[in-house]
C-alpha positions as CSV (number, residue, x, y, z in Angstrom):
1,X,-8.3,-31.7,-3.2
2,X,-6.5,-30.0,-6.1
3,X,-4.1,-33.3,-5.8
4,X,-7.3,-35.4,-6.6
5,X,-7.7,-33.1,-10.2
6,X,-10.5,-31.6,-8.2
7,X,-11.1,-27.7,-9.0
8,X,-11.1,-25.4,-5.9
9,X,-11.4,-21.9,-5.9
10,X,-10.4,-19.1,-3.4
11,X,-13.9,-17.5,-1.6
12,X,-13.5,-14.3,0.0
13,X,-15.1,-13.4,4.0
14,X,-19.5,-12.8,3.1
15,X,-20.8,-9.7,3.1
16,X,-20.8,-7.9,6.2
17,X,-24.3,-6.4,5.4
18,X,-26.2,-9.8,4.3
19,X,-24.3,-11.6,7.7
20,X,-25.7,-8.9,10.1
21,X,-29.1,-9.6,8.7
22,X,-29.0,-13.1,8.0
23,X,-26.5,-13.9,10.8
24,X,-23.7,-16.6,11.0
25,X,-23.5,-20.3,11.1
26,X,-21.9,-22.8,9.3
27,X,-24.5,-23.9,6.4
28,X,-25.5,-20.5,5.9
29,X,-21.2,-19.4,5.3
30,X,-21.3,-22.7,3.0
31,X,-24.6,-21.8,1.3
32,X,-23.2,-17.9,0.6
33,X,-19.6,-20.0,-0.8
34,X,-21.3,-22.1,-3.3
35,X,-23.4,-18.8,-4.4
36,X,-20.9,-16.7,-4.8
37,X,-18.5,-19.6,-6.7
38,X,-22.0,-20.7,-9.0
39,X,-22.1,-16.6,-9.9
40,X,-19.0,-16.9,-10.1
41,X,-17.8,-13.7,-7.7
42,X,-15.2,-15.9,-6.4
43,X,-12.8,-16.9,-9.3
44,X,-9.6,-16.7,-7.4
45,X,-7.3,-20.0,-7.7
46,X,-5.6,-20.4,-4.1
47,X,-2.1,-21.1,-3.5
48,X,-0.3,-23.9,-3.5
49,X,1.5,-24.8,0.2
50,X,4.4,-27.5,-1.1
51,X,7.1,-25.6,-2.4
52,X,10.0,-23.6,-1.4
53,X,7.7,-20.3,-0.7
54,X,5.8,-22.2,2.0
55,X,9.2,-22.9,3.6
56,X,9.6,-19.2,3.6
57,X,6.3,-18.4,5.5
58,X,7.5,-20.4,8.2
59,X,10.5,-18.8,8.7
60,X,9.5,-15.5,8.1
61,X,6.2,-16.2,11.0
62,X,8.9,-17.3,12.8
63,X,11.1,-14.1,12.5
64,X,8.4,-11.9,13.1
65,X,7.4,-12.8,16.6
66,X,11.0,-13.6,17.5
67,X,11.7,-9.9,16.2
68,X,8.6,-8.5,18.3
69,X,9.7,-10.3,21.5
70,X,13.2,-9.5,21.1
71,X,11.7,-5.6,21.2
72,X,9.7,-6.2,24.2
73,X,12.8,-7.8,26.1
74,X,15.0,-4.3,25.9
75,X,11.8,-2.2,26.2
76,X,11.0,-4.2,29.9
77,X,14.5,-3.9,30.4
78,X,14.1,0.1,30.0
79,X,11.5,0.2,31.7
80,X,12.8,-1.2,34.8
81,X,16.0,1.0,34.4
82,X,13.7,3.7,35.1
83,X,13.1,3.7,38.5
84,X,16.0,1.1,39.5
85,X,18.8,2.5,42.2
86,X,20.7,5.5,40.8
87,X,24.7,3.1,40.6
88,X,22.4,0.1,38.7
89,X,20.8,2.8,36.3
90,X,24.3,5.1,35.8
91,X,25.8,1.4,34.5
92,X,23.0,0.1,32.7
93,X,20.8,2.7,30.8
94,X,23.1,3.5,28.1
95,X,21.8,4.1,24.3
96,X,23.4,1.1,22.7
97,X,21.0,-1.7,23.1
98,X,24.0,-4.6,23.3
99,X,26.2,-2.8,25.9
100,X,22.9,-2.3,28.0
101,X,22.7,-6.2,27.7
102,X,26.3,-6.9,28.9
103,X,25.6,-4.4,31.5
104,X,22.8,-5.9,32.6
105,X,24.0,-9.4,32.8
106,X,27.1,-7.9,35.0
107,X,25.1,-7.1,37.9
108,X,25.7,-9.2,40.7
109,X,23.2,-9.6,43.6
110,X,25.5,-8.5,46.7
111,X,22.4,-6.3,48.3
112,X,20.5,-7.3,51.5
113,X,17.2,-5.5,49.7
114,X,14.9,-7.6,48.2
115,X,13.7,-5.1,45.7
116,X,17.1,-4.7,44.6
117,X,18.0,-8.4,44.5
118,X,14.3,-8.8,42.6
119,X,15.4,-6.2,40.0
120,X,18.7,-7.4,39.4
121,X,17.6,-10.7,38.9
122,X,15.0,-9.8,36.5
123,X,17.3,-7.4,34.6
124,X,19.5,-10.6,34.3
125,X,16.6,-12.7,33.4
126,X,15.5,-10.1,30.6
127,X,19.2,-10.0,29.0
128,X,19.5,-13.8,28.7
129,X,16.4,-13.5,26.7
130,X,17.4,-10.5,24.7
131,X,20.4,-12.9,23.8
132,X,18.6,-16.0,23.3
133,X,16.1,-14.1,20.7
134,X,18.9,-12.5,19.0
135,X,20.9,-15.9,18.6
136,X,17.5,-17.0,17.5
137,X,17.1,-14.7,15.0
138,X,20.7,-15.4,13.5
139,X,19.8,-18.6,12.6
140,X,16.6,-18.0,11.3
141,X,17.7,-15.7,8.9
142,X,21.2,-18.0,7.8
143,X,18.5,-19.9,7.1
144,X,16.2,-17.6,4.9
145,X,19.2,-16.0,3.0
146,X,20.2,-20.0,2.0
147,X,16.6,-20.5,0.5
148,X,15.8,-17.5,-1.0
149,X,19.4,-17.5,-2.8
150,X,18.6,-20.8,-4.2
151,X,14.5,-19.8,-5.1
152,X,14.6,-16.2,-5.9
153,X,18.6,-15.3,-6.7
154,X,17.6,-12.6,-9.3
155,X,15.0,-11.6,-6.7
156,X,18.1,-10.7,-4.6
157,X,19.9,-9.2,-7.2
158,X,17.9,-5.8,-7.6
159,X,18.1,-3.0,-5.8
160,X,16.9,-2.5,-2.4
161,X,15.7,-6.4,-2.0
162,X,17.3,-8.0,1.1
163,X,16.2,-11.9,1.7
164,X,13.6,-10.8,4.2
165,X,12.1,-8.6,1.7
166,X,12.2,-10.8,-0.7
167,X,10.8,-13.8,1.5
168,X,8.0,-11.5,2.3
169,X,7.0,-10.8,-1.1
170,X,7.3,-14.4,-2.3
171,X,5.2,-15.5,0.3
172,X,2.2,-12.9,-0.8
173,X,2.9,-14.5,-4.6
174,X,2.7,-17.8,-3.2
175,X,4.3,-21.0,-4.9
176,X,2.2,-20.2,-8.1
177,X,2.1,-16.7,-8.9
178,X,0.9,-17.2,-12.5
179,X,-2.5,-17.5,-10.9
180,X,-2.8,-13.5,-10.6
181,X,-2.8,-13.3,-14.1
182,X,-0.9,-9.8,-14.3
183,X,1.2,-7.7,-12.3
184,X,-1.8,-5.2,-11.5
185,X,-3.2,-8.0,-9.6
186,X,-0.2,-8.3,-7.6
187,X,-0.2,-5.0,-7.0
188,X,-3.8,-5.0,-5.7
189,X,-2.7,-7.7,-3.6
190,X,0.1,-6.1,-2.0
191,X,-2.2,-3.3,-1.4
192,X,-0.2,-0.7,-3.9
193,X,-2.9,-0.3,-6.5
194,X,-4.2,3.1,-7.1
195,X,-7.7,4.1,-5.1
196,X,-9.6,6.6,-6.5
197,X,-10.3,9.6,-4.0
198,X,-11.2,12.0,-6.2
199,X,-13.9,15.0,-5.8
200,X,-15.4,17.7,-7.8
201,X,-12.9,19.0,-10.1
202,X,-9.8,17.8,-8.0
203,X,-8.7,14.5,-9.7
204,X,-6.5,12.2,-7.3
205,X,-5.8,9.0,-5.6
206,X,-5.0,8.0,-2.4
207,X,-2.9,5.0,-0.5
208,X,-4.6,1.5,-0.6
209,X,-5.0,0.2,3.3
210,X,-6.0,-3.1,2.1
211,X,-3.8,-6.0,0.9
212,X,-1.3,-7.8,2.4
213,X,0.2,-5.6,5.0
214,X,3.4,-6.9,5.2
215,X,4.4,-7.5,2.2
216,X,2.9,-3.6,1.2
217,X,5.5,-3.0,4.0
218,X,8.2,-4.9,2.4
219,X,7.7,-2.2,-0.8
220,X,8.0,0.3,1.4
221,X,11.4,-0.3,2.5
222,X,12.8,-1.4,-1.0
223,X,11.1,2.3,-1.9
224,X,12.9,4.0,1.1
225,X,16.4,2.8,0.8
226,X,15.7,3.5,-3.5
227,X,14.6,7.4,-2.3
228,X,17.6,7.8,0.3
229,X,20.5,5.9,-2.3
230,X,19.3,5.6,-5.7
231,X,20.2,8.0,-8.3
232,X,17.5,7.0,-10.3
233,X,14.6,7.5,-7.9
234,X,16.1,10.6,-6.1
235,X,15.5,12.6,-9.3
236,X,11.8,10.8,-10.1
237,X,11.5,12.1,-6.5
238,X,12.5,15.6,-7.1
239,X,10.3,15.6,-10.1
240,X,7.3,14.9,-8.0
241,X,7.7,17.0,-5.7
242,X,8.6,19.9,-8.2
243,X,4.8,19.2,-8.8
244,X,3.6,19.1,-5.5
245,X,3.2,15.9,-4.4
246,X,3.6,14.9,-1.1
247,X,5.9,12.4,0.4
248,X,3.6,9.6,1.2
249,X,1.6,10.2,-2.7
250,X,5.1,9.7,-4.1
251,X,5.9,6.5,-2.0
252,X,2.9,5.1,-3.4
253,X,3.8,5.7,-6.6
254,X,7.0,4.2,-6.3
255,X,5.5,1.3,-4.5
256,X,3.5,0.5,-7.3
257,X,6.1,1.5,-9.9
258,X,8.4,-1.4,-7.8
259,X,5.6,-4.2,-8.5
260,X,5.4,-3.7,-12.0
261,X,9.2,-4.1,-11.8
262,X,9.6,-6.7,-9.7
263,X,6.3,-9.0,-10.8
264,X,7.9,-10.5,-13.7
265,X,11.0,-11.5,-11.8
266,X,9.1,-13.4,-9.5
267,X,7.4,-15.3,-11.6
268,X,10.3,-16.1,-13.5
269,X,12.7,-17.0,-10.6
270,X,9.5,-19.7,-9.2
């Protein structure tokens, strides 16, 4: 549409009140989508999905559920270590995740029991796939570290952004991040912006749970590994908690201190 110079605009889910009384089909969501654009509630430009960034969403989709099954794999594999044989558990349940792998994929199936020759084979099973996900997941990331370098190098240059984190947070911009106007509306959509909680005479906010979730989770690890090895932030976080601010008030803080930092360089790098 937007190819054909037509203007579309970004409408958000109706109002949960209004559906429950009105209920759902598809002319009444299209009826509530033209009201709220002609009143003009729903402003927002949508992103664009042909550039680079788009690239990065499928990879990083990609990662995540290749990450998730790769944690299921060792956790089914634990699981069965449980209650296997006392020689098959002494040799396999060991901390390290890899040399439970190898130890796994050892096993040989010289048993007449068919629970142990079941377990053994499953344990085998389990370990090809731990390795298969993890070779996966090599390449998937050789892969993201090659196109953010080449979108978003001084992305990668500060501190605390690894290519992951910085996919994440490219893909929340999208391929045009001008649209948001301002860095406070990246930080609302990251879900870092300040809510007020306050009441009576005590005057505070409180953490945002809206927003993208994963790239609000992508500020929080650049804000961990700043709190635990930066200089800089170690004494901002002393300060704050000199004042009696707890740990997660401070990480959002930080977190939104991180968007107004890294905002412009976004833009600029797309």
């Amino acid at each position: 549409m937007q190819g054909k110079h037509i203007t579309v605009f970004e409408v958000n889910r109706p109002n949960r009140a209004v559906r429950r009384l009105r209920g759902k089909s598809d002319p009444t969501d299209a009826e509530n989508a033209a009201r709220s654009v002609l009143a003009n509630e729903s402003t927002a430009i949508p992103k664009y999905h042909d550039g680079k960034v788009e690239a990065m969403r499928f990879l990083v989709v990609a990662r995540k559920s290749s990450v998730k099954s790769k944690t299921q794999a060792i956790n089914q594999i634990r699981a069965l270590l449980v209650t296997a044989p006392e020689h098959i558990r002494q040799k396999c349940y060991v901390p390290s995740s890899y040399q439970c792998i190898l130890a796994c994929k050892a096993l040989e199936m010289n048993s007449d029991s068919i629970l142990e020759e079941t377990l053994i084979s499953m344990l085998n099973l389990l370990a090809k796939r731990w390795e298969m996900l993890s070779h996966e997941l090599k390449i998937i990331d050789k892969r993201l570290k090659a196109l953010t370098s080449s979108a978003a190098s001084t992305l990668l240059e500060q501190y605390g952004v690894g290519s992951y984190v910085a996919a994440t947070l490219l893909v929340a911009a999208g391929d045009n991040p001008e649209r948001l106007k301002k860095e406070s509306s990246f930080a609302a959509l990251c879900g870092v912006s300040p809510l007020d909680a306050s009441s009576g005479k005590k005057q505070r906010h409180r953490l945002n749970r809206g927003g993208a979730r994963d790239a609000n989770n992508a500020l929080w690890t650049v804000a961990l590994i700043r709190m635990r090895n930066d200089s800089r932030t170690r004494k901002y976080v002393e300060k704050r908690s000199s004042e009696g601010k707890s740990n997660k008030e401070i990480q959002r803080c930080l977190k939104r201190y991180i968007v107004r930092e890294l905002y412009p360089i976004i833009v600029f790098d797309l």
